[in-house]
Backbone bond lengths (Angstrom), bond angles and torsions (degrees), N, CA, C in turn:
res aa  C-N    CA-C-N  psi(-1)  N-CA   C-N-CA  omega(-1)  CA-C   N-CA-C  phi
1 X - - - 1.449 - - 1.535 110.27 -
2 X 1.485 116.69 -27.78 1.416 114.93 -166.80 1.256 101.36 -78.86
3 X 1.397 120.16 -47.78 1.467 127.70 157.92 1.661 119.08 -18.69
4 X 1.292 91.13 -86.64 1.483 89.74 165.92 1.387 144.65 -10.16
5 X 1.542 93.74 -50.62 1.667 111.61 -178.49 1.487 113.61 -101.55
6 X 1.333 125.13 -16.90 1.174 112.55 159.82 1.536 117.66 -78.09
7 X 1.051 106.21 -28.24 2.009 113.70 172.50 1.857 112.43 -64.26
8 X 1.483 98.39 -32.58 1.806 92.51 161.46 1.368 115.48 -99.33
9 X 0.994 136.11 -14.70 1.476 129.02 145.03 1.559 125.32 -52.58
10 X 1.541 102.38 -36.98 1.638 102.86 176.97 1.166 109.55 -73.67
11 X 1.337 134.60 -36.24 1.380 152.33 176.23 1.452 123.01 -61.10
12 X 1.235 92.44 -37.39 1.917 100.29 -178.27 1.764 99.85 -85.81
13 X 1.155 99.74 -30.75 1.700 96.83 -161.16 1.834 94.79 -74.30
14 X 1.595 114.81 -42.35 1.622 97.98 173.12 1.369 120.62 -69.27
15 X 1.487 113.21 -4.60 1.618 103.24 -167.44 1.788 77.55 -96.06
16 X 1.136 128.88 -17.58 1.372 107.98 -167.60 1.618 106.64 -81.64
17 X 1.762 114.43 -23.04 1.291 122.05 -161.71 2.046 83.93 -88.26
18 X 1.087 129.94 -61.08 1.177 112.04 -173.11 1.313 112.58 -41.62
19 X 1.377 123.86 -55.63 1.680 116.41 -168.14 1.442 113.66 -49.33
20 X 1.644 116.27 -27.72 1.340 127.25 -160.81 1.320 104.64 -81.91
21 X 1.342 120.33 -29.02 1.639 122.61 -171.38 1.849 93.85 -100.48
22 X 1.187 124.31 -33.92 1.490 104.26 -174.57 1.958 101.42 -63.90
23 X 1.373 104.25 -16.40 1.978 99.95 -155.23 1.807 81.62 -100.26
24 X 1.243 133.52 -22.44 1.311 123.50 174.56 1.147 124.30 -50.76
25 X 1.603 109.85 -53.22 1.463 128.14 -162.69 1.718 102.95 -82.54
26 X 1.067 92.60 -9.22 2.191 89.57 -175.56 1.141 93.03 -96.46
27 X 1.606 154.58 65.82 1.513 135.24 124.53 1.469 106.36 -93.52
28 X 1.407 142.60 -7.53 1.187 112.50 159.29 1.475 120.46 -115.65
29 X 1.426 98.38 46.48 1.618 117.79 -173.95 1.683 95.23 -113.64
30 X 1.383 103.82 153.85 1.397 100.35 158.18 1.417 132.15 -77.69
31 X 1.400 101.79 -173.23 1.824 84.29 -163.21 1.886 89.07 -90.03
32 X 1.912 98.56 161.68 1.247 81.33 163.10 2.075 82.86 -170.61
33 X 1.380 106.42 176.59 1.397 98.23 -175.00 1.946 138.27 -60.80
34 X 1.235 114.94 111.49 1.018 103.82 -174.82 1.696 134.67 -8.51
35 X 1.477 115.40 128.95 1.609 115.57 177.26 1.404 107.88 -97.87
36 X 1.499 107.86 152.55 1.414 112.41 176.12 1.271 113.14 -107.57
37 X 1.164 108.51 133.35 1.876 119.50 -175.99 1.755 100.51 -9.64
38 X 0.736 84.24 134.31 2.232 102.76 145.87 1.452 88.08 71.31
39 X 1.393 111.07 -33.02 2.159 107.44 -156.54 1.125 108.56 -121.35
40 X 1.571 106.90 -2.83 2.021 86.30 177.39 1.627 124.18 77.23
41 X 1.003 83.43 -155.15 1.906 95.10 -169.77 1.863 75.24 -118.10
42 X 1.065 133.21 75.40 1.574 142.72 153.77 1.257 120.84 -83.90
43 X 1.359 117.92 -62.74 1.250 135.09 131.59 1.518 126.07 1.91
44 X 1.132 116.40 -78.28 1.164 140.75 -165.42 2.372 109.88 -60.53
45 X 1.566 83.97 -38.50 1.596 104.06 173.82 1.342 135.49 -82.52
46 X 1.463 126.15 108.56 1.351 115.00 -179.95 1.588 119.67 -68.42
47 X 1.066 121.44 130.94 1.717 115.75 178.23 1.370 97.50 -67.08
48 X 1.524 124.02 -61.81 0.872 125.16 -168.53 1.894 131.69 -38.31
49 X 1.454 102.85 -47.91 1.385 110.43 167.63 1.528 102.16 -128.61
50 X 1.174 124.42 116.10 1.659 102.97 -171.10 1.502 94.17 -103.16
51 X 1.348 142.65 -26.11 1.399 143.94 -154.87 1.273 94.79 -74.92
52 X 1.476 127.60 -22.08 1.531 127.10 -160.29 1.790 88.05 -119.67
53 X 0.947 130.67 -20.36 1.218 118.14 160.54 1.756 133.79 -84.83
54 X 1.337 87.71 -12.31 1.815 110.91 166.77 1.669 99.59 -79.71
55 X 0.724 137.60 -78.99 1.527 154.08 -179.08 1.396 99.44 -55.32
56 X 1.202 151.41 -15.69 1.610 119.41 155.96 1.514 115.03 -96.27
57 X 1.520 102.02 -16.42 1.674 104.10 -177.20 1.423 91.46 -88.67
58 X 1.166 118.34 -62.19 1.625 106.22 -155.28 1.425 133.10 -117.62
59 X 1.362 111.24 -5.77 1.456 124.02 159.22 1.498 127.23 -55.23
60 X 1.052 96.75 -46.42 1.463 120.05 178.86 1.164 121.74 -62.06
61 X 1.391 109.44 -34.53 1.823 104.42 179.91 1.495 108.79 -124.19
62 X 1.823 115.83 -10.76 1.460 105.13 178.49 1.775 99.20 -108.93
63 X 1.407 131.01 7.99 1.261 122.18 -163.87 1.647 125.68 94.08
64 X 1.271 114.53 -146.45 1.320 121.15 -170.25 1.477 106.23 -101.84
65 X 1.324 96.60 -41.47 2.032 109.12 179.25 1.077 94.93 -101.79
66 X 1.745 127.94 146.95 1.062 149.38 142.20 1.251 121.70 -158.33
67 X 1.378 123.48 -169.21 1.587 127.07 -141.28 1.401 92.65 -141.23
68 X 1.590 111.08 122.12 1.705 120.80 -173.51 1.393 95.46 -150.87
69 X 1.581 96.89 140.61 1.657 122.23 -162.14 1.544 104.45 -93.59
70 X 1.071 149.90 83.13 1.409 154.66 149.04 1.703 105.58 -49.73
71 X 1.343 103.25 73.65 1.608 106.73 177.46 1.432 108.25 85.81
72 X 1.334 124.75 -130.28 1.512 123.79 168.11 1.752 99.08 -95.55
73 X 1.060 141.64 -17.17 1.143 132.04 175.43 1.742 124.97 -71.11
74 X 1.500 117.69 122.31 1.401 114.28 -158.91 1.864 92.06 -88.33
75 X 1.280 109.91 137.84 1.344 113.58 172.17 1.939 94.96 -126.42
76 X 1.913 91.55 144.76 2.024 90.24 171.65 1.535 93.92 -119.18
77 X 1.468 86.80 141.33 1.439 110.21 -173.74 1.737 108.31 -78.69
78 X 1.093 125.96 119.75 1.813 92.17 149.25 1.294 100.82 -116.19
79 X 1.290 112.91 149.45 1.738 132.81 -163.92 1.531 96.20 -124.33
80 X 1.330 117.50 151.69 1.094 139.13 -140.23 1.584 131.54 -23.02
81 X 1.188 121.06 -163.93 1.445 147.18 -114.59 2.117 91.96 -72.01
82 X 1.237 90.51 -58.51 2.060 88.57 174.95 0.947 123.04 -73.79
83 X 1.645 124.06 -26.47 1.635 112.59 154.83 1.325 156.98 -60.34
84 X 1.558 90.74 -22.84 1.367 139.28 173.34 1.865 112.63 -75.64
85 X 1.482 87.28 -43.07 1.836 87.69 -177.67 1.932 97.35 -83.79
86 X 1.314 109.50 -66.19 1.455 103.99 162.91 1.362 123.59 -15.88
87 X 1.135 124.41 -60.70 1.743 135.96 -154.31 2.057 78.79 -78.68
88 X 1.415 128.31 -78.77 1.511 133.61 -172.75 1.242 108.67 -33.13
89 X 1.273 129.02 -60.11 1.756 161.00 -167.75 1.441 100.54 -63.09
90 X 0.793 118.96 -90.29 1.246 123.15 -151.81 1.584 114.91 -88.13
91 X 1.784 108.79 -34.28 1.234 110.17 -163.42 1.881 94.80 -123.52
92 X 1.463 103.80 41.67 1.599 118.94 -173.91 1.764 106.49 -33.21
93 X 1.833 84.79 -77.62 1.757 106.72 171.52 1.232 116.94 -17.21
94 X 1.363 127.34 -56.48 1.527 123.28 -154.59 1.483 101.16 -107.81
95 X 1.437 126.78 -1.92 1.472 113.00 164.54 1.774 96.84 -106.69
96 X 0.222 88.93 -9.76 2.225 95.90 -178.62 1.262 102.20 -44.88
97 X 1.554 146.86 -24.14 1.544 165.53 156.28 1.759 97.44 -21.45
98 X 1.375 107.18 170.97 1.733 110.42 157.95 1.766 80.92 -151.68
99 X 1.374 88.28 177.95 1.546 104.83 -154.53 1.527 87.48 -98.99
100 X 1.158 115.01 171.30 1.521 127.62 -167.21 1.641 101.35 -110.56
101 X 1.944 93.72 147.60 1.567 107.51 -170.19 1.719 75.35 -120.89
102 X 1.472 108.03 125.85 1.784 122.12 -174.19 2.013 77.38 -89.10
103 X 1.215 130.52 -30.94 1.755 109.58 -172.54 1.168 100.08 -85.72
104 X 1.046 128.16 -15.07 2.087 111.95 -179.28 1.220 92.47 -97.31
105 X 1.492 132.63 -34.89 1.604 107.16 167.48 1.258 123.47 -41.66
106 X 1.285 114.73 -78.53 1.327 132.04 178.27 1.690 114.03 -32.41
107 X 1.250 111.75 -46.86 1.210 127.53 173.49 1.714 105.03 -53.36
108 X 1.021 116.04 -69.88 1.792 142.90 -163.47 1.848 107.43 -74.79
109 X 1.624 115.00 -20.19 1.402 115.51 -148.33 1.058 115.65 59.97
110 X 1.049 149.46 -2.06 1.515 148.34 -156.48 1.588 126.46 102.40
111 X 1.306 102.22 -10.28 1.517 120.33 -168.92 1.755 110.58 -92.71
112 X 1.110 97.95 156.42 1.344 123.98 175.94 1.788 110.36 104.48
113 X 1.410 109.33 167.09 1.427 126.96 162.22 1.368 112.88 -40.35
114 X 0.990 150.74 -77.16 1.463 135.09 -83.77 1.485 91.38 -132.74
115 X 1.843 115.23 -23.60 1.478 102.70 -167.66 2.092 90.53 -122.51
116 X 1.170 92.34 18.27 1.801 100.20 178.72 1.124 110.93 -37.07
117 X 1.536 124.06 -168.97 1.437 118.99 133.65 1.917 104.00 169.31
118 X 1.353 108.80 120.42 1.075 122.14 172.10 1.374 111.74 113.92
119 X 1.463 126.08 -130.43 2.015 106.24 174.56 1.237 109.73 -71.39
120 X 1.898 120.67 -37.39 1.054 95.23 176.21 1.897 129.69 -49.04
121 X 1.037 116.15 -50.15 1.826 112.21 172.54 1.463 113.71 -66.20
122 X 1.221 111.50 2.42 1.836 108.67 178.68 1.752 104.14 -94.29
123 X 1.862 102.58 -31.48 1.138 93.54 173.17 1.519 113.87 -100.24
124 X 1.429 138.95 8.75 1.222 133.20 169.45 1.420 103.56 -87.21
125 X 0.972 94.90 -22.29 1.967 93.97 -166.38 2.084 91.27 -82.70
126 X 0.705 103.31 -51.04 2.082 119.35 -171.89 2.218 77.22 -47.90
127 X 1.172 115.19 -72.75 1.713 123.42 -159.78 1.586 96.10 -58.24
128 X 1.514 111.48 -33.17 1.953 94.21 -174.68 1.684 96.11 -84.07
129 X 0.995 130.55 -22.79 2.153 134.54 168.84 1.185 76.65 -15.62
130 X 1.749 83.28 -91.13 1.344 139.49 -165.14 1.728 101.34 -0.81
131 X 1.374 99.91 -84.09 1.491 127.37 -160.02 1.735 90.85 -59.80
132 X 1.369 126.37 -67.25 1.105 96.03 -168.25 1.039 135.13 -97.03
133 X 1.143 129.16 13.68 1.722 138.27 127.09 1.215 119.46 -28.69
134 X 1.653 120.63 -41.35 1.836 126.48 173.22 1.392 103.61 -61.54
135 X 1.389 111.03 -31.63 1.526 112.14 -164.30 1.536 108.97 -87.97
136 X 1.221 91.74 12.32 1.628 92.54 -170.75 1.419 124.80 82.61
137 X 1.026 150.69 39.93 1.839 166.96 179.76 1.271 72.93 -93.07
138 X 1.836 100.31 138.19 1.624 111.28 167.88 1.093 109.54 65.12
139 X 1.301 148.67 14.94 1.182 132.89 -170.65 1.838 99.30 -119.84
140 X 1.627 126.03 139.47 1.656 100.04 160.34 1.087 128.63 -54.99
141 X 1.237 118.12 -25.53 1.459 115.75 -167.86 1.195 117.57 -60.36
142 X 1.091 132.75 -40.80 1.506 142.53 -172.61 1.586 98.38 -65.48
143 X 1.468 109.99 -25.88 1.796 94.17 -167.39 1.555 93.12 -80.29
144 X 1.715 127.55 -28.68 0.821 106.27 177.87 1.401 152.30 -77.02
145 X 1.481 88.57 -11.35 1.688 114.34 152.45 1.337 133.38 -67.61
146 X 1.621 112.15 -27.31 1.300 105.15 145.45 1.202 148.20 -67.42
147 X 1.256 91.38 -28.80 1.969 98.08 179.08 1.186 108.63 -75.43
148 X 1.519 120.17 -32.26 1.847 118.96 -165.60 1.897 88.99 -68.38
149 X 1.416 102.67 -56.41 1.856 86.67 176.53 1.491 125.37 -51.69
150 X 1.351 117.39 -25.98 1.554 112.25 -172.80 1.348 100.20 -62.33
151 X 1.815 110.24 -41.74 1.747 113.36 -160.08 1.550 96.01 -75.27
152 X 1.572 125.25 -26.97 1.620 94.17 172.13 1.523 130.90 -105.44
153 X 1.533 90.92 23.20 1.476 99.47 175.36 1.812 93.80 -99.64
154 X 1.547 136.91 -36.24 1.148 125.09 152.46 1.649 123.33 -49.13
155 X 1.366 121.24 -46.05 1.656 119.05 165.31 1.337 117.11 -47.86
156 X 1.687 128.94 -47.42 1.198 137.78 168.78 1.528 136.63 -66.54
157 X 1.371 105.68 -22.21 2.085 126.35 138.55 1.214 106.85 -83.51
158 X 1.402 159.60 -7.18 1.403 134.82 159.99 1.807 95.05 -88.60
159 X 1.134 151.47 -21.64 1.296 148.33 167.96 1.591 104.63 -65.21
160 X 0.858 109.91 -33.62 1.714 108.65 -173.49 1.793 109.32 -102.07
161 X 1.399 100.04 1.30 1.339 110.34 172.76 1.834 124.04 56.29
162 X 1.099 75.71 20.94 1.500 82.76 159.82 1.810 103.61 105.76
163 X 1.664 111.64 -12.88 1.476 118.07 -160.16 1.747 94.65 -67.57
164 X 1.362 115.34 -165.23 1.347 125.16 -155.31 1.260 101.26 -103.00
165 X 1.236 143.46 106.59 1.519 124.03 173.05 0.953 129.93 -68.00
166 X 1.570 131.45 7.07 1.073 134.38 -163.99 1.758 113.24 -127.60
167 X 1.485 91.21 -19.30 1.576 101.30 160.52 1.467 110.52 -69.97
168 X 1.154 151.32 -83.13 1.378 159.59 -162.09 1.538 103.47 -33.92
């Protein structure tokens, strides 16, 4: 029996600590319909058509922007066509971000191009310009260094007459 009651005490107290941290972190979120522990507003979303399931659940009574729980993770919606140009347009800067991959971090430390995001990729991307612009990118010269090799890598197959260089 004692069992018992410490197993619904252990149980209530995390379902009480989850609700407390999902409702913490939403004051500088927009508003949007309550999530339920562990699952979010999952529920709430049709896979099947979600644009028409966004817009009867939650357009309608929270606006264009709002705040929907995909599991414990808070995602903000903006729903259609003027919020969308607004949010790009005007407020470019602060949506310009991409969302984070926690396995290419971990993988990467945080480093590299491709999964960056924010100064860090403003300044990796500015240092790879940089670098290969020194190396000549954009420059004629480089084309002309290619072609003089093409013509003696063609001079060096008409000497070998056409055979395989890679067979021998």
């Amino acid at each position: 029996m004692d069992l018992v009651v410490a197993l619904v005490l252990g149980l209530s107290c995390l379902f009480l600590l989850s609700v407390w941290r999902q409702s913490s972190g939403r004051g500088k979120l927009p508003p949007g319909p309550t999530p339920l522990p562990i699952i979010g507003n999952i529920l709430q979303v049709d896979v099947k058509n979600i644009s028409k399931s966004l817009t009867n659940v939650t357009v309608k009574v929270y606006g264009p922007v709002f705040t929907l729980y995909l599991g414990r993770k808070p995602m903000v919606v903006v729903h259609g066509y003027e919020a969308v140009k607004e949010a790009l347009d005007d407020l470019g800067e602060a949506f310009s971000g991409r969302g984070t991959f926690p396995v290419f971090e971990r993988i990467n430390n945080g480093l590299g191009v491709i999964f960056s995001n924010g100064t860090k990729w403003k300044e990796l991307r500015h240092f790879s310009l940089m670098t290969l612009r020194n190396l000549g990118m954009g420059k004629r010269s480089i084309e002309d260094c290619v072609q003089e090799e093409a013509r003696r890598l063609v001079v060096e197959l008409r000497k070998n007459s056409g055979g395989c260089l890679l067979c021998h």
